[in-house]
C-alpha positions as CSV (number, residue, x, y, z in Angstrom):
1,X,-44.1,79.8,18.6
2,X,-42.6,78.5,21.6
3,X,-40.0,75.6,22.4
4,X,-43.1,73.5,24.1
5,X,-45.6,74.2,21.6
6,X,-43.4,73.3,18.9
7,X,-42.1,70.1,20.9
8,X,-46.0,69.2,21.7
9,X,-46.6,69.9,17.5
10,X,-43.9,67.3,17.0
11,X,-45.2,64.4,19.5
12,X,-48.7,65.0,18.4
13,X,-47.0,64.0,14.8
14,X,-45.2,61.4,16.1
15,X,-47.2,59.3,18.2
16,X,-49.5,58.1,15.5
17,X,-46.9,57.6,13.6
18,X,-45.4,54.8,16.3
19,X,-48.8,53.4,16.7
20,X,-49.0,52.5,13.7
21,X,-45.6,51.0,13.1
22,X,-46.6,48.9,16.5
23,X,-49.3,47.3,14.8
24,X,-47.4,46.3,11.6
25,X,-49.0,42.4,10.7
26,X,-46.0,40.7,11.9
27,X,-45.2,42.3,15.0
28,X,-47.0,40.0,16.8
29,X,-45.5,36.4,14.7
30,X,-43.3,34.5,16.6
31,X,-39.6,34.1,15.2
32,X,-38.9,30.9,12.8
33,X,-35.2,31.3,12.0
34,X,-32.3,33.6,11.3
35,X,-29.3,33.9,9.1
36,X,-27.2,36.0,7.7
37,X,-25.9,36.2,4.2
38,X,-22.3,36.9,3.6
39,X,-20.1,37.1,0.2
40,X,-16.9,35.7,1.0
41,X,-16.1,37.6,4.2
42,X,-18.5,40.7,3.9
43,X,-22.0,40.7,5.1
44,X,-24.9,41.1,2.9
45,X,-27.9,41.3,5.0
46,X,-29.1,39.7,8.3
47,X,-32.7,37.6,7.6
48,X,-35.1,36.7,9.9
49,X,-38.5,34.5,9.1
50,X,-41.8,35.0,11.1
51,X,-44.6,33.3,11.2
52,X,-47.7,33.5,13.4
53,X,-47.2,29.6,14.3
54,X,-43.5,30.1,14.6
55,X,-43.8,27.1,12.1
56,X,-43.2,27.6,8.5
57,X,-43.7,25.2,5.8
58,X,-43.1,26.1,2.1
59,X,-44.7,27.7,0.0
60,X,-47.9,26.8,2.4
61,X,-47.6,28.7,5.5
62,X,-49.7,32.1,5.6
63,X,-49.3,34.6,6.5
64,X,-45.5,35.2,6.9
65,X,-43.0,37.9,6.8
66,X,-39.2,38.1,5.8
67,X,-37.3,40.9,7.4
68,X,-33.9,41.6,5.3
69,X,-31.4,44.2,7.1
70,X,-29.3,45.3,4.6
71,X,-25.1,45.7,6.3
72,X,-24.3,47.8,2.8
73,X,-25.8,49.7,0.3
74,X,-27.5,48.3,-2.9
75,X,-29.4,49.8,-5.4
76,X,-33.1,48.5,-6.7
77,X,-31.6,47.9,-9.7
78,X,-29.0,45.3,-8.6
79,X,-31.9,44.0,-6.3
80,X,-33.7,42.9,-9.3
81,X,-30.7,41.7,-10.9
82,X,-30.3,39.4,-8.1
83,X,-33.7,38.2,-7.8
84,X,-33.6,37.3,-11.9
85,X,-29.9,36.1,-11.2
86,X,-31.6,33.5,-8.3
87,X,-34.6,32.7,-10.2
88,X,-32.5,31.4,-13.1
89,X,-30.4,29.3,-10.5
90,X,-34.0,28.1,-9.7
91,X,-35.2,27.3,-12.8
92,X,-38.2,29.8,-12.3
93,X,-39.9,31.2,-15.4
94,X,-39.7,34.9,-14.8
95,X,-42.4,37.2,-16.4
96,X,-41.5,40.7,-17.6
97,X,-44.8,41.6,-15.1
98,X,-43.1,40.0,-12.4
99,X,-39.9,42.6,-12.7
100,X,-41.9,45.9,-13.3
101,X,-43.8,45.3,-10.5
102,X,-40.5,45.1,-8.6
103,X,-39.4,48.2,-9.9
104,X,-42.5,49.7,-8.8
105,X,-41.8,48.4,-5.3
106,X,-38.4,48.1,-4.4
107,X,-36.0,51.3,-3.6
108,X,-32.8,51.6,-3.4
109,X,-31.6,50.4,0.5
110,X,-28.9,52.0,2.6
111,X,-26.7,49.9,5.1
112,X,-29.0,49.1,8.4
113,X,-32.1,49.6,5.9
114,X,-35.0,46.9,6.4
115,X,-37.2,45.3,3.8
116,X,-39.8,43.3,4.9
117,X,-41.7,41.2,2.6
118,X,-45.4,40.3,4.7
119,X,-47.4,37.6,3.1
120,X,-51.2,37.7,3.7
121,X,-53.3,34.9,3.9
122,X,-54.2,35.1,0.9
123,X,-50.7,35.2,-0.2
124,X,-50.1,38.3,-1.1
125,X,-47.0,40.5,-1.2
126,X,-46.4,43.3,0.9
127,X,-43.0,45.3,0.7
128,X,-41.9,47.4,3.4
129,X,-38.8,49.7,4.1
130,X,-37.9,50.4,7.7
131,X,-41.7,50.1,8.3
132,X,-43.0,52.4,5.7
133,X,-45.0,50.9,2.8
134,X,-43.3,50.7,-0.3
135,X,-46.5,48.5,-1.8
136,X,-47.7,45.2,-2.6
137,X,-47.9,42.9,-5.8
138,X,-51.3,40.6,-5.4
139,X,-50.0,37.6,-7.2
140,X,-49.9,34.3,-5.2
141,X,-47.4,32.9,-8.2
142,X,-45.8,35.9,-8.1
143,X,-45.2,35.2,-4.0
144,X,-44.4,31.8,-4.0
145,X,-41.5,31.9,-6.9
146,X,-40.0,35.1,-5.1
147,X,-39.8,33.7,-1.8
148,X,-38.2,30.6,-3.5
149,X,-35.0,32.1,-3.3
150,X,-34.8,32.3,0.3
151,X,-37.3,28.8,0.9
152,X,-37.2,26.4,-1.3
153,X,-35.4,23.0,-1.0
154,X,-34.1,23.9,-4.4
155,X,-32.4,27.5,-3.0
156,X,-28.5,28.1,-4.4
157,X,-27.8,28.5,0.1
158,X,-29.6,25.1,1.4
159,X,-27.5,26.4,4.6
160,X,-28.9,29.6,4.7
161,X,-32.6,28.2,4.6
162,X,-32.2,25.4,7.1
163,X,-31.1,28.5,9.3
164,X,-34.1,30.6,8.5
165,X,-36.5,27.2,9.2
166,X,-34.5,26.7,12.2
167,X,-33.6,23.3,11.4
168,X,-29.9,21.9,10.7
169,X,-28.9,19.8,7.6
């Protein structure tokens, strides 16, 4: 097969694939706020919050999305960790359900890896990684406690979130 014909195989592969990554739900939401996360002096991950207003108001606004880039490597397992670690800080009954259906979601992220978390209107969660589906967890309970940890006024960073909302304490 030739050089062309193979490079034509290729594009003909990839094309779709960038269409549909250009019409990813949130694409088209206008930016609410940014942060980053840091421990001590190290970055964690770089957060941005969209909303199709460019308004968000917790735990009402829908749909949403939360785009995490990662700056270092973690694995799923210390993701979950985390999220139980910040949902105790919260006060947040966690369910056993709640954490498998992590697992089934989450992977492990690489440094400049993105998770996105979109939030339907119905408020749904829908996990992405750099794009890709990883899957969703249809739980509105499930959705509103989990983005607790970034949103609500009761968050262990109020700094962080006012950041994310765009707002100043």
């Amino acid at each position: 097969m030739s050089v062309m014909k193979k490079l034509s195989l290729l594009l003909c592969f990839l094309f779709p694939l960038n269409a549909l990554a250009d019409n990813l739900p949130w694409q088209k939401f206008e930016l609410v706020g940014q942060a980053e996360l840091r421990f001590f002096v190290w970055p964690v991950y770089e957060a941005r919050l969209y909303s199709d207003s460019g308004a968000y108001e917790f735990p009402h606004t829908a749909p949403f999305a939360l785009v995490l880039e990662y700056k270092r490597q973690f694995t799923k397992e210390q993701l979950i960790s985390e999220t139980q670690k910040q949902w105790q800080i919260l006060g947040i009954e966690q369910t056993r359900e709640w954490l498998e259906s992590l697992a089934r979601v989450l992977r492990d992220v690489e440094k400049s890896d993105v998770i996105t978390l979109y939030v339907d209107n119905k408020a749904n969660s829908v996990f992405y990684l750099n794009d890709t589906l990883l899957g969703s967890i249809n739980d509105p309970a499930f959705t509103e406690q989990f983005i607790a940890i970034w949103l609500s006024d009761k968050t262990s960073r109020p700094e962080f979130r006012a950041d994310l909302l765009g707002s100043s304490l």
